[in-house]
py3Dmol code that shows the C-alpha trace and the ligand (Angstrom):
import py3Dmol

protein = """\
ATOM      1  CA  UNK A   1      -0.677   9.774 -39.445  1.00  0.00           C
ATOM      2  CA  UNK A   2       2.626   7.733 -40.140  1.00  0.00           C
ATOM      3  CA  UNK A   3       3.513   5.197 -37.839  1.00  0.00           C
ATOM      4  CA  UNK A   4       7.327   5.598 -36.888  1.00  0.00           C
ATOM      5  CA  UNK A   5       9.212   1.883 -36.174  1.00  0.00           C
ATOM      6  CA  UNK A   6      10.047   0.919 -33.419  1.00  0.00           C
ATOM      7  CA  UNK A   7      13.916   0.371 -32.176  1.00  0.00           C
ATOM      8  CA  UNK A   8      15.208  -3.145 -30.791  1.00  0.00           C
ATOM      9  CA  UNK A   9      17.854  -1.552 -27.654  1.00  0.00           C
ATOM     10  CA  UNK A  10      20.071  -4.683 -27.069  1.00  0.00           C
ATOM     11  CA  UNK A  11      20.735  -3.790 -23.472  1.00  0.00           C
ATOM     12  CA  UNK A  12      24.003  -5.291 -21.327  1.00  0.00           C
ATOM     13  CA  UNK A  13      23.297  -5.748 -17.841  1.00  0.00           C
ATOM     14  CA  UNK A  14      26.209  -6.524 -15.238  1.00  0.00           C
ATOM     15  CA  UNK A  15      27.872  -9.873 -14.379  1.00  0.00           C
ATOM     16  CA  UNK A  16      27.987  -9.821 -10.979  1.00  0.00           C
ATOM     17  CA  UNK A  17      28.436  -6.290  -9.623  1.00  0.00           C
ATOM     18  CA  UNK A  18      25.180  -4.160  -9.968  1.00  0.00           C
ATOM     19  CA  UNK A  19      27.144  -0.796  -9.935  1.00  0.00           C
ATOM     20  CA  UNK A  20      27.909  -1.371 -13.988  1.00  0.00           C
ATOM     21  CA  UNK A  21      24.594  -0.930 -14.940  1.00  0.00           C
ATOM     22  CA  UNK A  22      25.306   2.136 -17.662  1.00  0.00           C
ATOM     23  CA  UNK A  23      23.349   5.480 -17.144  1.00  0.00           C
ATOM     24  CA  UNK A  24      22.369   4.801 -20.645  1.00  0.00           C
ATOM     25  CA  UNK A  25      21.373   1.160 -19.790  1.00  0.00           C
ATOM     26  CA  UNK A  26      19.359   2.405 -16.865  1.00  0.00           C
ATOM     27  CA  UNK A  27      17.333   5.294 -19.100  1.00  0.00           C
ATOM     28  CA  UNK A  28      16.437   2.755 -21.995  1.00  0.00           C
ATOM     29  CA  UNK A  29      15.362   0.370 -19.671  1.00  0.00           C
ATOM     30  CA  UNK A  30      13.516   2.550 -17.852  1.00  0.00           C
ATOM     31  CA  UNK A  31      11.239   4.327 -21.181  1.00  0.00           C
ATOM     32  CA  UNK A  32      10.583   1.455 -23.231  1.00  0.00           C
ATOM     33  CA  UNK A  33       7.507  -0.167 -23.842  1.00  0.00           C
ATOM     34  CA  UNK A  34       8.461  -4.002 -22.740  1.00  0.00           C
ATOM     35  CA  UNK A  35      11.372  -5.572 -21.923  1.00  0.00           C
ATOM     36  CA  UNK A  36      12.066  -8.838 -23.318  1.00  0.00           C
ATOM     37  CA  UNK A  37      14.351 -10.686 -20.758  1.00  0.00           C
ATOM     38  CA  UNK A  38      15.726 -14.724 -20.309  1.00  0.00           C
ATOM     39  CA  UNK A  39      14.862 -15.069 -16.840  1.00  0.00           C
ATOM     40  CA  UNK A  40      11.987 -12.462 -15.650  1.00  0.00           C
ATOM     41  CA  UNK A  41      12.575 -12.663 -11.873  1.00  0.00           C
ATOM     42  CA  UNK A  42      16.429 -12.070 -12.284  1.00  0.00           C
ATOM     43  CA  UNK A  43      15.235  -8.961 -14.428  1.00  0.00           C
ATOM     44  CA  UNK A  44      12.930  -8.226 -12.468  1.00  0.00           C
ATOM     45  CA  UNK A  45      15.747  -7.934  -9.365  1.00  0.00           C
ATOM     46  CA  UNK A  46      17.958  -5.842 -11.379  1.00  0.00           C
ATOM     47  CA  UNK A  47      14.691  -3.288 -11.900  1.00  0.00           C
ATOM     48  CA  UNK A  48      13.897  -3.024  -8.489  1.00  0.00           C
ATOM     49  CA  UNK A  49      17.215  -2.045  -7.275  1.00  0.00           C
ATOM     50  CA  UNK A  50      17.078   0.580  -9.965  1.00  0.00           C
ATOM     51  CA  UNK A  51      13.355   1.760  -9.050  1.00  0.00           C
ATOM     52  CA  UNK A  52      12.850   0.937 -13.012  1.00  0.00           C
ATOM     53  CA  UNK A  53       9.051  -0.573 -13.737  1.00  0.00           C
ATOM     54  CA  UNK A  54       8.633  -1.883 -17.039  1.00  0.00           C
ATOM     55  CA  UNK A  55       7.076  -4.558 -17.948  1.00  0.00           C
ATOM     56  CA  UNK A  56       9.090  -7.742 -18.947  1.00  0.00           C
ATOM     57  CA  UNK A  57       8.463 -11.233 -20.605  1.00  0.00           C
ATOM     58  CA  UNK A  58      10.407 -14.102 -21.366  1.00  0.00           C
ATOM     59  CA  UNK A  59      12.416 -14.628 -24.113  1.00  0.00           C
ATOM     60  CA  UNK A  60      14.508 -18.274 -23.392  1.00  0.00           C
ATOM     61  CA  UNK A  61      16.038 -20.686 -25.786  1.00  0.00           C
ATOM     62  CA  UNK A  62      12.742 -22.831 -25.579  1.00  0.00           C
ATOM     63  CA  UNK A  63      10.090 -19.775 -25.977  1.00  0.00           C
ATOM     64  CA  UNK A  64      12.381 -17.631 -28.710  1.00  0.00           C
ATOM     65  CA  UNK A  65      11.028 -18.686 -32.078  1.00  0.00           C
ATOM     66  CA  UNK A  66       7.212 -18.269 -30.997  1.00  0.00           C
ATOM     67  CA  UNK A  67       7.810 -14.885 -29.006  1.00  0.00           C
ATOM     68  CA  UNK A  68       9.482 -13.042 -31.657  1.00  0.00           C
ATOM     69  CA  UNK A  69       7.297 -12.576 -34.105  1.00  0.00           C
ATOM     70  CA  UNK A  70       4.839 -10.935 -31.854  1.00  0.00           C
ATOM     71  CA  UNK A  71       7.588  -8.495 -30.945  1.00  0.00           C
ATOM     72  CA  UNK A  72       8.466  -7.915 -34.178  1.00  0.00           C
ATOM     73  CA  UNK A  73       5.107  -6.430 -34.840  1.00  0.00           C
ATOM     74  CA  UNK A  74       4.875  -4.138 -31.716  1.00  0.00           C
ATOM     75  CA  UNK A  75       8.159  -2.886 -32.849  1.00  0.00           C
ATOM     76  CA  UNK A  76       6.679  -2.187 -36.347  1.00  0.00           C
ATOM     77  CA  UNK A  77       3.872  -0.694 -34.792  1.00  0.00           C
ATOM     78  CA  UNK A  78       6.502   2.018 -33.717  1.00  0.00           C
ATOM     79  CA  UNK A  79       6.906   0.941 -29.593  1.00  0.00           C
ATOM     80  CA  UNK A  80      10.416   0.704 -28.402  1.00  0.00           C
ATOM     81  CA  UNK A  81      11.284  -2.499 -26.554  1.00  0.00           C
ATOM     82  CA  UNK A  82      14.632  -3.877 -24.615  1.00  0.00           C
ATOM     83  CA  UNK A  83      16.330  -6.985 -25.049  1.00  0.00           C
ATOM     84  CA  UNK A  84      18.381  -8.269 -21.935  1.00  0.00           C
ATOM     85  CA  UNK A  85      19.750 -11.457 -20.763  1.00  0.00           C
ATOM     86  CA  UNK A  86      20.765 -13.013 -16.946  1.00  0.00           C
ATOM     87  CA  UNK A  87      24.258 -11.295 -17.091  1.00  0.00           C
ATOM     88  CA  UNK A  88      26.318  -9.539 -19.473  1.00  0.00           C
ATOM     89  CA  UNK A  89      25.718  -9.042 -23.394  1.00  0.00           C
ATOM     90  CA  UNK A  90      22.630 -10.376 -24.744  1.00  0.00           C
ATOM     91  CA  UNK A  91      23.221 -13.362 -27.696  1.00  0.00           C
ATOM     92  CA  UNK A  92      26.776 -13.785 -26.307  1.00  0.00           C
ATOM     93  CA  UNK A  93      26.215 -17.338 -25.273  1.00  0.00           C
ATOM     94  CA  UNK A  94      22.612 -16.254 -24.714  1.00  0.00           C
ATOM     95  CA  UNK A  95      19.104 -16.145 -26.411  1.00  0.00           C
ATOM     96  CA  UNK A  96      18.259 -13.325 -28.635  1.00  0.00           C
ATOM     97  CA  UNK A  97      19.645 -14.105 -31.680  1.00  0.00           C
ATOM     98  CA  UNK A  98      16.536 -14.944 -33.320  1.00  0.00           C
ATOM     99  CA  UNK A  99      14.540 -11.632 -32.851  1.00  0.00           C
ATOM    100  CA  UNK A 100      18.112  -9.980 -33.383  1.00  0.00           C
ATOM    101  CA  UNK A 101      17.576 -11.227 -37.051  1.00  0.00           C
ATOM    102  CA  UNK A 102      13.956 -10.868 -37.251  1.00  0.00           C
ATOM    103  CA  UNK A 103      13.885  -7.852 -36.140  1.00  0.00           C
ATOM    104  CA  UNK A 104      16.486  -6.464 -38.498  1.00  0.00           C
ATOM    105  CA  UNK A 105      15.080  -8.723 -41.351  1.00  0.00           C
ATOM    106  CA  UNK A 106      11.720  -6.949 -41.088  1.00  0.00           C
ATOM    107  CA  UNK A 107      13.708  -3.400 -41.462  1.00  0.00           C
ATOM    108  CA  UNK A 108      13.456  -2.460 -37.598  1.00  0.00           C
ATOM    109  CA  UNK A 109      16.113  -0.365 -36.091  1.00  0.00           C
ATOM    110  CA  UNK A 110      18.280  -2.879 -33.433  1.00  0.00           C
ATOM    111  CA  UNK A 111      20.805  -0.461 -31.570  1.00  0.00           C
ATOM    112  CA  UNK A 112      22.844  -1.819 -29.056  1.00  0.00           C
ATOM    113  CA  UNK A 113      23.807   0.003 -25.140  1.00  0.00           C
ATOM    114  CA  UNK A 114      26.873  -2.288 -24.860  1.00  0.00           C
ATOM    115  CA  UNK A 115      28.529  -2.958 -21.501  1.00  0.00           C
ATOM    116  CA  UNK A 116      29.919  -6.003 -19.165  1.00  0.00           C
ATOM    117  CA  UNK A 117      30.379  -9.296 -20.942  1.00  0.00           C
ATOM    118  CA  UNK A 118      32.822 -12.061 -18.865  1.00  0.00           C
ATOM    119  CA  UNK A 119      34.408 -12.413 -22.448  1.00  0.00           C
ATOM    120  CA  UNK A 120      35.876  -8.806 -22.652  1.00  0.00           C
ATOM    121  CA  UNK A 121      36.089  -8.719 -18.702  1.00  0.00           C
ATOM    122  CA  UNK A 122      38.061 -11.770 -18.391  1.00  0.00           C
ATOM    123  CA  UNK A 123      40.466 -11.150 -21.377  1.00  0.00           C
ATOM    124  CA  UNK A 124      40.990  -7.633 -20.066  1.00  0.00           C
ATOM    125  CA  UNK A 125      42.566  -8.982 -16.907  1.00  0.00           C
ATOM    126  CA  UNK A 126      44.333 -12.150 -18.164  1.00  0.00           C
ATOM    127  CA  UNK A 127      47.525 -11.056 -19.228  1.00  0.00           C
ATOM    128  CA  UNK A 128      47.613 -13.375 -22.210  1.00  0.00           C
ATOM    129  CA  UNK A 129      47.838 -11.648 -25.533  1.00  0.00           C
ATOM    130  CA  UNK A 130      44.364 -10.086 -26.820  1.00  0.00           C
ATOM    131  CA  UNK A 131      44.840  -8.001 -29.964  1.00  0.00           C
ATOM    132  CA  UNK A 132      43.493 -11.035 -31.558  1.00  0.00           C
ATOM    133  CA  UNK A 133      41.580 -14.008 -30.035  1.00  0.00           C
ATOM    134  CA  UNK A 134      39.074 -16.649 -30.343  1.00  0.00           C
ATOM    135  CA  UNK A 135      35.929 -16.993 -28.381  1.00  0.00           C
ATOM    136  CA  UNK A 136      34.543 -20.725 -28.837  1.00  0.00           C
ATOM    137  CA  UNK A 137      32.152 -20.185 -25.849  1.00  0.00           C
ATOM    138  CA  UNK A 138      30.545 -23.616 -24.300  1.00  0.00           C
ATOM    139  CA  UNK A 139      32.300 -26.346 -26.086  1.00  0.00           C
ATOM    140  CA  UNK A 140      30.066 -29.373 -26.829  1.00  0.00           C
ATOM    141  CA  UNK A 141      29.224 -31.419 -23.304  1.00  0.00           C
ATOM    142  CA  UNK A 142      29.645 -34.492 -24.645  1.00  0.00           C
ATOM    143  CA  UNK A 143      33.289 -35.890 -24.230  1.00  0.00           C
ATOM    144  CA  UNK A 144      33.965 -36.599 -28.076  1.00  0.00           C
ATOM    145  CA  UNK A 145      32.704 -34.085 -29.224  1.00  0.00           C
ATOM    146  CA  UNK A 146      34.352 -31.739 -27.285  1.00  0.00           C
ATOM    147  CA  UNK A 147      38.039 -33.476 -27.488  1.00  0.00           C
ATOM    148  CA  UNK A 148      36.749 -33.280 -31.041  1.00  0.00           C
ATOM    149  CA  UNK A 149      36.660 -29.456 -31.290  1.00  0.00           C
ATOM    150  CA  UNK A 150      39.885 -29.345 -28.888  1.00  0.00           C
ATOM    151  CA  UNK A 151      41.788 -31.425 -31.455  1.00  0.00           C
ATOM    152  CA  UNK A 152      40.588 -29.093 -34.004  1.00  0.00           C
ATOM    153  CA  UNK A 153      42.138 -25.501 -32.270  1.00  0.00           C
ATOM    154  CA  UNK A 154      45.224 -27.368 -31.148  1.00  0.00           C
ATOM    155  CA  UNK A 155      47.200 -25.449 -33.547  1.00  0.00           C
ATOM    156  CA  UNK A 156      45.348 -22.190 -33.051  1.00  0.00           C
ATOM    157  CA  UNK A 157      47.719 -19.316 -32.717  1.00  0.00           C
ATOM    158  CA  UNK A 158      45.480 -16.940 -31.161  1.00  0.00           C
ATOM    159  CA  UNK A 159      44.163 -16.804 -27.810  1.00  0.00           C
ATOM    160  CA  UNK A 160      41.236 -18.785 -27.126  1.00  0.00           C
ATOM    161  CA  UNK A 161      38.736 -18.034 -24.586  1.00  0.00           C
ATOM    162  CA  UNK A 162      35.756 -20.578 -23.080  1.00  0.00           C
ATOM    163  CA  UNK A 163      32.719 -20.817 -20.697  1.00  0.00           C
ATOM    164  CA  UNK A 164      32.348 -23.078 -18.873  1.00  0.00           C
ATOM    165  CA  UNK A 165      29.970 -24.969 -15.961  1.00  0.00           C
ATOM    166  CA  UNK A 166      31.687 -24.736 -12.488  1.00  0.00           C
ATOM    167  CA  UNK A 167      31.310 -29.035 -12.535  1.00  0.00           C
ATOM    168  CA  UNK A 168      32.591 -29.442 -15.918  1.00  0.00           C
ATOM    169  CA  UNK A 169      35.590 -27.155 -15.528  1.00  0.00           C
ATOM    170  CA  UNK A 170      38.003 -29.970 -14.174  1.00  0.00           C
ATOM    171  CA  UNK A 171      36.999 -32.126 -17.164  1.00  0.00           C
ATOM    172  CA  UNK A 172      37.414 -29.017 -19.109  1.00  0.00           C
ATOM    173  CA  UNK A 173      41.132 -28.685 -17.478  1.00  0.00           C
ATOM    174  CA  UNK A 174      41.996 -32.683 -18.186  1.00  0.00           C
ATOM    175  CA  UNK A 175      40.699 -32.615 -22.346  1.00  0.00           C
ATOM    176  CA  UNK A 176      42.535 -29.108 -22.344  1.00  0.00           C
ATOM    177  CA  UNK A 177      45.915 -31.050 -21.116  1.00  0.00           C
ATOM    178  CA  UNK A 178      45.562 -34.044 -23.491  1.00  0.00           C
ATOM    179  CA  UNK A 179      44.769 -31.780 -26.721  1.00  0.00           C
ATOM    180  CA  UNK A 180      47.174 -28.433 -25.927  1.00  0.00           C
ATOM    181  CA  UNK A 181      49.663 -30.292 -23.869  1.00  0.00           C
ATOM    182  CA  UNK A 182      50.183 -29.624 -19.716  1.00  0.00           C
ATOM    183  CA  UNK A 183      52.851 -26.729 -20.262  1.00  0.00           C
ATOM    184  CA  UNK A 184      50.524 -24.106 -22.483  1.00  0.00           C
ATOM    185  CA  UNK A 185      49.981 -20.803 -20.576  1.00  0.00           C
ATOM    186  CA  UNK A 186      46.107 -20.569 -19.160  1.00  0.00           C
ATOM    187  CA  UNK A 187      43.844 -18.489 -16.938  1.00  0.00           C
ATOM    188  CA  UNK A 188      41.046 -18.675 -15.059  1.00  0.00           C
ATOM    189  CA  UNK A 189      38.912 -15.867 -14.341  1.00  0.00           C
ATOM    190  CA  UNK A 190      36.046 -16.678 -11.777  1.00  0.00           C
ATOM    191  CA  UNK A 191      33.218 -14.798 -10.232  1.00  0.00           C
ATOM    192  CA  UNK A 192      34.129 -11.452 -11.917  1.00  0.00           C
ATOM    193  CA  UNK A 193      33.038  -8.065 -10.230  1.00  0.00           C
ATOM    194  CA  UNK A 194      31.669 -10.266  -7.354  1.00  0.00           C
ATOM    195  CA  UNK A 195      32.777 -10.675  -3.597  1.00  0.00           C
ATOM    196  CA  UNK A 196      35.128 -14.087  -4.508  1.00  0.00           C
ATOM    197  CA  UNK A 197      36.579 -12.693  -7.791  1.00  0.00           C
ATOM    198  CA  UNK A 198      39.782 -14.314  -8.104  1.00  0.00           C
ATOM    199  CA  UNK A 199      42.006 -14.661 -11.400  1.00  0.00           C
ATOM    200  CA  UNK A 200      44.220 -17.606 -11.513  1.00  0.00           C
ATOM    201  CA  UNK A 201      47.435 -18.017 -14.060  1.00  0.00           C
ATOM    202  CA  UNK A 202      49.952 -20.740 -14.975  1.00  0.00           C
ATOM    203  CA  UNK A 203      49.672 -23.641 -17.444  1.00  0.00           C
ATOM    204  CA  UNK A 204      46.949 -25.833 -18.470  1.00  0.00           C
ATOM    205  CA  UNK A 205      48.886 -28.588 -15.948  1.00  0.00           C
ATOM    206  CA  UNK A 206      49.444 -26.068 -12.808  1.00  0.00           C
ATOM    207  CA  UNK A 207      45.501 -24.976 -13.005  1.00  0.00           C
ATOM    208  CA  UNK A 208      44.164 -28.483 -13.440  1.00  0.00           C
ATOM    209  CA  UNK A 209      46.549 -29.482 -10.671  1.00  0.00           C
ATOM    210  CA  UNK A 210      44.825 -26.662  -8.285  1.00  0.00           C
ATOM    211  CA  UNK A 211      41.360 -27.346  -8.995  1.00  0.00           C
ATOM    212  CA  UNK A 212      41.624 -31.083  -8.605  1.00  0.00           C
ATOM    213  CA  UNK A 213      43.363 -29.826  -4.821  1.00  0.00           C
ATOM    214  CA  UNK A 214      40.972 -26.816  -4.086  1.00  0.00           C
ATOM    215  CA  UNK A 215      37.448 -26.927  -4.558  1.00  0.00           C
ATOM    216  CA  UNK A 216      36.695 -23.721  -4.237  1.00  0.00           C
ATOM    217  CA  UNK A 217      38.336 -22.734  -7.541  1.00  0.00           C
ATOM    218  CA  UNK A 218      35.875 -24.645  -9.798  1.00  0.00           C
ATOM    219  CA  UNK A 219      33.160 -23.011  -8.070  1.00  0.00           C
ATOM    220  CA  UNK A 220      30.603 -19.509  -9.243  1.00  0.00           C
ATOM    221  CA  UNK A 221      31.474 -18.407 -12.853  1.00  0.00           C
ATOM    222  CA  UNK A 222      34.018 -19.225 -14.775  1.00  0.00           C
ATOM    223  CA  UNK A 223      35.913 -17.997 -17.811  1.00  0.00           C
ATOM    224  CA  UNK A 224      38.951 -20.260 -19.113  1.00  0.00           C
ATOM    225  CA  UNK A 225      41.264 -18.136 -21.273  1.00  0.00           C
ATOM    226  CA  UNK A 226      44.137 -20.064 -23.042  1.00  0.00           C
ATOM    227  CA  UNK A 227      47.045 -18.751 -24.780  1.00  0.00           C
ATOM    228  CA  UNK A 228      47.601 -19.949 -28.778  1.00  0.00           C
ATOM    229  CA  UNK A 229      49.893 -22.043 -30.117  1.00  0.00           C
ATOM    230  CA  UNK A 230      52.800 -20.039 -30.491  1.00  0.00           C
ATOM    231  CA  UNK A 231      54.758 -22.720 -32.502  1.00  0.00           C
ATOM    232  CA  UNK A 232      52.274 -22.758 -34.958  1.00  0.00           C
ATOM    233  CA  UNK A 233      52.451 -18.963 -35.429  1.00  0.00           C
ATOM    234  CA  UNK A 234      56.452 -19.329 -35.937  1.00  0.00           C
ATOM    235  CA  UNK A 235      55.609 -21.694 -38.475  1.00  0.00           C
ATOM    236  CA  UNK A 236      53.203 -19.725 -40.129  1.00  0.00           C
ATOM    237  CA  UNK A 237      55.760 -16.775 -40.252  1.00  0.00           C
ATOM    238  CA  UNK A 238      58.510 -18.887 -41.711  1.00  0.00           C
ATOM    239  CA  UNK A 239      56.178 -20.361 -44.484  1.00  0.00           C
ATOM    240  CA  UNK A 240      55.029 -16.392 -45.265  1.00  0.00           C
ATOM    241  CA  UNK A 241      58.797 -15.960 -45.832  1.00  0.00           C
ATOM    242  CA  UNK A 242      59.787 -18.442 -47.508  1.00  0.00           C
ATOM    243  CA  UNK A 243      56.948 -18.041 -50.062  1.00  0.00           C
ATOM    244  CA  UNK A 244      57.639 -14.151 -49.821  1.00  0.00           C
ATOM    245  CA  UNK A 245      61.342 -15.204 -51.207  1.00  0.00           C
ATOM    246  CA  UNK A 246      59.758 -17.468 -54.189  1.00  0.00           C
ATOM    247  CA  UNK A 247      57.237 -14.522 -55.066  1.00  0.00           C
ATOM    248  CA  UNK A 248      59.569 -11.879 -54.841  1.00  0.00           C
ATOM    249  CA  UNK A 249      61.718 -12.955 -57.234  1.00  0.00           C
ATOM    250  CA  UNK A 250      58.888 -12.458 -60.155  1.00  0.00           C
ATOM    251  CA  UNK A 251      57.019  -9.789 -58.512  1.00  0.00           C
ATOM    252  CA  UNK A 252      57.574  -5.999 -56.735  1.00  0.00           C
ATOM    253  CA  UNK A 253      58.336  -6.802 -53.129  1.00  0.00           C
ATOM    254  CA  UNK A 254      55.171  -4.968 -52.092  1.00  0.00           C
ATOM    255  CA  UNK A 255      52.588  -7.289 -53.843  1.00  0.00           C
ATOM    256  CA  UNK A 256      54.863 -10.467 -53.236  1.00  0.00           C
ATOM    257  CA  UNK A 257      54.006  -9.607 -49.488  1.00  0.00           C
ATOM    258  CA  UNK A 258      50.902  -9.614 -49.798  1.00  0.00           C
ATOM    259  CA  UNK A 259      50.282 -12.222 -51.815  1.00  0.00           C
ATOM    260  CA  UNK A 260      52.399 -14.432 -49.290  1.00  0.00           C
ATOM    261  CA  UNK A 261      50.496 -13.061 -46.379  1.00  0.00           C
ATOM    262  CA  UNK A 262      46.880 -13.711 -47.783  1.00  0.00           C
ATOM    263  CA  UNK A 263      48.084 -17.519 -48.839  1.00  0.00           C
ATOM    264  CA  UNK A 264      50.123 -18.435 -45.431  1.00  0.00           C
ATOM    265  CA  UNK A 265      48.620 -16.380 -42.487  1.00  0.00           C
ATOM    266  CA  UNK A 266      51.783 -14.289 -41.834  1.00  0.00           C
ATOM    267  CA  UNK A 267      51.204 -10.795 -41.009  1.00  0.00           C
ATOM    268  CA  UNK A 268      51.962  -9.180 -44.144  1.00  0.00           C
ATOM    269  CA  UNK A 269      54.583  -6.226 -42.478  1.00  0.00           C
ATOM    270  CA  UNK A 270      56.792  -9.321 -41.105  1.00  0.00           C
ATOM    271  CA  UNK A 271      57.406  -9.962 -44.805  1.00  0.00           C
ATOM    272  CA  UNK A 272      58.019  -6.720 -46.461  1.00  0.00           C
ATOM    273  CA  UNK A 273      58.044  -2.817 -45.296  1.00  0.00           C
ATOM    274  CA  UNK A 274      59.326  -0.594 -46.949  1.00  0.00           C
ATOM    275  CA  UNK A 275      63.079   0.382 -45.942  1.00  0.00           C
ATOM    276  CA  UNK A 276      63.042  -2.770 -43.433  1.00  0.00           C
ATOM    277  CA  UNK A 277      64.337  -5.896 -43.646  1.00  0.00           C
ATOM    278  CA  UNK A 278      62.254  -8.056 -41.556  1.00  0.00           C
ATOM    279  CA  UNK A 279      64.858 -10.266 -40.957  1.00  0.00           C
ATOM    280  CA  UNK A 280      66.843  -8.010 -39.200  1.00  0.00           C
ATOM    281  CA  UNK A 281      63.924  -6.418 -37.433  1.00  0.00           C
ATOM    282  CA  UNK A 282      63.115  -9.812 -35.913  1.00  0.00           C
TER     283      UNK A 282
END
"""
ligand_1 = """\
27
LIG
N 26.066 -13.101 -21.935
C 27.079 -13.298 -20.922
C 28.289 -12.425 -21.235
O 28.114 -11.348 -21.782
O 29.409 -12.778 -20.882
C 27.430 -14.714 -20.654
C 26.294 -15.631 -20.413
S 26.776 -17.312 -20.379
C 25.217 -18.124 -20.307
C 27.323 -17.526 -18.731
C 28.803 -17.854 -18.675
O 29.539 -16.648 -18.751
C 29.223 -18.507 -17.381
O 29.069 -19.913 -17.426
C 30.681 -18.119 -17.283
O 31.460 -18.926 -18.118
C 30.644 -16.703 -17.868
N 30.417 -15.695 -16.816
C 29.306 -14.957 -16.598
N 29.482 -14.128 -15.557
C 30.737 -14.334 -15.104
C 31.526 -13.788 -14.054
N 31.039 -12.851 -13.245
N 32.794 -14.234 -13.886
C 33.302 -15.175 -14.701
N 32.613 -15.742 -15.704
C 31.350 -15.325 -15.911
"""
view = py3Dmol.view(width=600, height=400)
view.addModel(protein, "pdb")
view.setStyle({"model": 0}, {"cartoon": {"style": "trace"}})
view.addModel(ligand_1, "xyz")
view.setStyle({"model": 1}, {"stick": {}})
view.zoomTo()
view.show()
């Protein structure tokens, strides 16, 4: 008899509200051998409300590397298992990266039934530009290193999201003011899909100047979404141009483009289109 492997479903569970569970979610969950979750009793909540009784253990930070492997080989030995964490998309600032890899490193199928994550949640609500963004997640708690990091995206022209602990999130606020300056457009998104869901915009000086007035905005869950550095992009575009002018004068317009585009960061259609003159598009 062959033995069929296993799949690895990477399972997203909601962030607050339990109605965006996916039909899809709710069926995995509900045929697979074992579910491999962070915190077993908040699984095990979301399973009763759904009348769903598979087994689960732990997979945390602290237990990942010895777990793993043993799932690994009841995946090999063809059962299909879930991966979920407390909220949202597994490995997004949560464990599961390690069987993630594992798994796929030992040729096991690892499919994923996406749905909530505050990342995607809070950046579809924030107003702030989100073609193209950075998520840095949890920045380092200690203070230098994380004015360390700041320092380091101060001239980041896309728009940069962060987690963040309800009590660090003033501190978060002040080291966000010192590195990106009080005036740079900022949002807070808190308790998502919950009762006190509340989404907060201004600068980096207006929100630091409510939480430090009303404690209930650094309280529940909080994503802090921060636009980029727009004066850096302008910069970046005027370097791709001027370089564009150097290159174009030795090579077809088309490659001098992108040439100047891969070396400065400009989008290369700002530089050269065919039958437009960027300059007079801008
Ligand atoms: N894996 C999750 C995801 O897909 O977003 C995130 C887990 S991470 C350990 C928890 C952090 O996500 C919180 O500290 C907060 O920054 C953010 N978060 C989770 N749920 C949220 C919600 N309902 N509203 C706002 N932020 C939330």
């Amino acid at each position: 008899m062959t033995n069929t492997v296993g799949t690895l479903w990477v399972v997203a569970t909601p962030i607050g509200h339990l109605g965006d569970l996916s039909a899809r979610a709710r069926e995995v969950l509900g045929r697979v051998g074992l579910i491999a979750a962070e915190d077993t009793r908040r699984t095990a909540q979301l399973l009763l409300h759904y009348g769903i009784r598979t087994r689960v253990v732990a997979l945390h930070e602290h237990n990942e590397s010895s777990v793993a492997p043993s799932l690994v080989t009841r995946l090999l030995a063809g059962e299909d298992l879930a991966l979920v964490s407390d909220a949202g998309t597994p490995l997004l600032s949560d464990p599961g990266f390690v069987l993630v890899r594992m798994a796929r490193e030992a040729g096991v199928r690892v499919a994923p039934v996406p749905g909530p994550s505050a990342l995607m949640a809070a950046l579809s609500v924030s107003g702030l530009p989100i073609a193209r963004f950075v998520f840095e997640g949890f920045l380092p708690v200690k203070p230098g290193a994380r004015r360390a990091r700041l320092a380091a995206l101060a001239g980041e022209s896309r728009t940069l999201v962060f987690y963040e602990a309800p009590h660090r999130l003033k501190e978060l606020l002040e080291d966000l003011e010192a590195a990106f300056g009080a005036q740079r457009p900022a949002v807070l998104a808190r308790e998502l899909t919950k009762l006190h869901e509340t989404v907060l915009d201004g600068t980096v000086g207006t929100l630091l100047a409510r939480v430090r007035t009303d404690a209930d905005q650094s309280r529940g869950e909080i994503v802090v979404l921060v636009a980029g550095n727009e004066a850096n992009e302008a910069e970046v575009l005027a370097s791709g141009k001027r370089l564009y002018q150097l290159l174009s004068a030795e090579l077809a317009p088309a490659r001098a483009a992108r040439v100047a585009a891969e070396f400065t960061g400009a989008p290369r259609k700002a530089l050269y289109a065919p039958g437009i003159d960027p300059d007079r598009a801008d």
